[in-house]
N, C-alpha and C positions, 0 to 999 in steps of 0.2 A: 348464769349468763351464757354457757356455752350452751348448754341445751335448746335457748330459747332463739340460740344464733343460729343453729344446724335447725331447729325447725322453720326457722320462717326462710333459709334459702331453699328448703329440698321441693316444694318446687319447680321453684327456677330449675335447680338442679337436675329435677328428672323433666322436665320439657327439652332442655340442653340436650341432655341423655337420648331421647327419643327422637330430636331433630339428625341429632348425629349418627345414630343407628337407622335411621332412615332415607338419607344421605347417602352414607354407606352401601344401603340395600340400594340405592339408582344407581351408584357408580356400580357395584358389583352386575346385576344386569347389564349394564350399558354394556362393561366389558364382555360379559357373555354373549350377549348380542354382535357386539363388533367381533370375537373369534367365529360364533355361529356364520357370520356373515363374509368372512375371510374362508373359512373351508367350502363352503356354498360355490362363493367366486372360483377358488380354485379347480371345483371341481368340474364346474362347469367348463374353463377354459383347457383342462385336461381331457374328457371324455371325449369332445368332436377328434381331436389330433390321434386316440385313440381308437375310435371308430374308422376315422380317413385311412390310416396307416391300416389297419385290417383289411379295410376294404379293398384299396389297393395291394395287398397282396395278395388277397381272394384273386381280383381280378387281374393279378398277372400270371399266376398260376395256372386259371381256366384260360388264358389268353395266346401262354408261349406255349405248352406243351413240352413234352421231354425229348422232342428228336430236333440238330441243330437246324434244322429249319419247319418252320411252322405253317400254317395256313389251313383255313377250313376247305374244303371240297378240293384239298391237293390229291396227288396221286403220288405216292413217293414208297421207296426200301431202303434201310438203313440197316447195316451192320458192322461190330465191333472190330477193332482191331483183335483180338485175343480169336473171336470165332473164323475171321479169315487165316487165322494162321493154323487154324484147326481143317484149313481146308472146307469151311463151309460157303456159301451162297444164297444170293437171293435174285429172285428177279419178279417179274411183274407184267401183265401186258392191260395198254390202254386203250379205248379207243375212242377218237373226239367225235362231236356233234357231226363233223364233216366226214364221219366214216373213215379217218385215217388211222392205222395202229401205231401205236410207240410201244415198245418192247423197254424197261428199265435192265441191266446184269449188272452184278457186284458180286467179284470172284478171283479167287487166287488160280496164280496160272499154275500150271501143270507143273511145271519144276523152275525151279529159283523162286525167289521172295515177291519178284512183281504180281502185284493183282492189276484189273481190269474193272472198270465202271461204264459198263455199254450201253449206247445209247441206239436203238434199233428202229429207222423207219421202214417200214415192209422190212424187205430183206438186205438194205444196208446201212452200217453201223459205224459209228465212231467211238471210241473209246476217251472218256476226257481226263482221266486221270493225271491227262498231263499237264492240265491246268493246275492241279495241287501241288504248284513246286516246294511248297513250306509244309505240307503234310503227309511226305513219306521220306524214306532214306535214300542214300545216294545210290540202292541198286533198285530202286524204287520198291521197294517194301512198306508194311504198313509202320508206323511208331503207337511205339506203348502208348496202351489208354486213350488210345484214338476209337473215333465214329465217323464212317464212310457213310452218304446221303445222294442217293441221284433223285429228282422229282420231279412233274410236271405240274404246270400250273397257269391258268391264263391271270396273265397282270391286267392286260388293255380290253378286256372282253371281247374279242375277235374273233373266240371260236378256236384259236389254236392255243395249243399250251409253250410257256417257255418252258424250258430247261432249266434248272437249278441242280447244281454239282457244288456239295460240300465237304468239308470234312473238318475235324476239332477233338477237343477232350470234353466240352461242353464247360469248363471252368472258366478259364482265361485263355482260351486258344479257340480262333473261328477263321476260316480261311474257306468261301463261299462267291459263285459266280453265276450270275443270272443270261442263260444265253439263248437270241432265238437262232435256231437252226434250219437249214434248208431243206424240206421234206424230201426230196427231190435230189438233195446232193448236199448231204450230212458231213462236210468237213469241214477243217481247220480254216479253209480261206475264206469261208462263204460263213462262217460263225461269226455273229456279233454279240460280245460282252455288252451288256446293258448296264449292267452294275456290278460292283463287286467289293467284296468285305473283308478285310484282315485285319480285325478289334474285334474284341468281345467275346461272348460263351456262347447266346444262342438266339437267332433272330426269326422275328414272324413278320407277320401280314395282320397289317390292323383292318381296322372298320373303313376305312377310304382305300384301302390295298395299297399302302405305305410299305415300303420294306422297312422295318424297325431294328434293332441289335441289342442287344441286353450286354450291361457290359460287366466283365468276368468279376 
C-alpha cells in the first residue's frame, strides 16, 4: 500500500517541486533586477552632482586666480607682507588707449615700519595706503601674512582705468577699494570710492564685469 501511495503522487509531487523552484527562480530575478535597478538609479543621480561640483571648481579656479583681486586684461603688482619687510618692491608702468601713464609703487619706506602703495599720473602721485585702515598696524606697518595689490582696470569701458588698492591674507580677510582718480589732480578730495569690500579671501571680475568676492 505504501509503495503504491508514493507512486501514484510523485507526480504531482515533482510538478509542485518544479512550479515552486520556478517560482523561486522569478522572484529571485525579479529581486536582482529591482537591486540592478536601484544601483543604476543611484548612480545616475550621483554622477551629474559629481560632474557639476568638478566643474565648478575647475571653473572657479581658472576664474579667480591667486592674487586678492582678479580680472582678465588688468594691469596690477602685488606683494607679501614678509618681502616688504625684507625691504623689497614692485612697481609697474601703464599706458592707456588715451596715451596716458599710470606708474603702480608698493614699498617700504626708508626707515620705520610704514610702506607706500603709489599711485603715479605723469609726475604726480598719491599714496593710498591709507585707505587700508584694517590692513596694517597702528604705526602703519604691514601684518603678518598679509598681500598688498594696487591695479588698474577699466570697469565701464571708457578707455580709462580705475584704480583698485587691496590688501588681505587671502583666507578670511579681504579689505579692497575701487577708485576713479583725477588724472590731473590725484588726491584725496577729488577720489571717488565706487565700491568697496571688507568680507571674504579674494574677488574678481566675471563675464558681465561684476565685481564678485569669494568668501573665506
Amino acid at each position: 500500500m505504501c509503495c503504491i501511495c508514493i507512486r501514484n503522487r510523485t507526480p504531482d509531487g515533482f510538478h509542485e517541486a518544479e512550479k515552486r523552484f520556478e517560482n523561486m527562480k522569478k522572484i529571485v530575478w525579479i529581486q536582482i533586477y529591482l537591486c540592478l535597478l536601484l544601483i543604476l538609479c543611484s548612480c545616475d543621480r550621483q554622477i551629474p552632482e559629481d560632474r557639476n561640483s568638478s566643474m565648478q571648481i575647475m571653473d572657479q579656479e581658472l576664474e579667480v586666480g591667486n592674487h586678492l583681486f582678479n580680472a582678465n586684461e588688468m594691469d596690477s603688482i602685488e606683494i607679501s607682507a614678509e618681502d616688504l619687510l625684507n625691504h623689497k618692491k614692485v612697481n609697474k608702468s601703464i599706458v592707456e588707449e588715451n596715451g596716458r601713464e599710470i606708474k603702480l609703487a608698493i614699498r617700504r619706506e626708508e626707515y620705520g615700519p610704514a610702506f607706500a602703495m603709489d599711485v603715479f599720473f605723469g609726475k604726480i602721485g598719491i599714496d593710498l595706503v591709507t585707505y587700508l585702515k584694517k590692513s596694517t598696524d597702528e604705526w602703519g606697518g604691514v601684518l603678518e601674512d598679509f598681500y598688498y595689490q594696487l591695479s588698474c582696470y577699466d570697469f565701464d569701458n571708457d578707455g580709462e582705468k580705475e584704480i583698485i588698492v587691496a590688501a588681505g591674507n587671502k583666507k578670511d580677510i579681504l579689505e579692497l577699494y575701487i577708485l576713479r582718480l583725477d588724472y590731473h589732480n590725484p588726491d584725496f578730495d577729488n577720489a571717488q570710492i565706487l565700491k568697496s569690500v571688507n568680507s571674504g579671501s579674494k574677488a574678481y571680475v566675471n563675464e558681465k564685469k561684476e565685481l564678485c568676492v569669494m568668501d573665506g
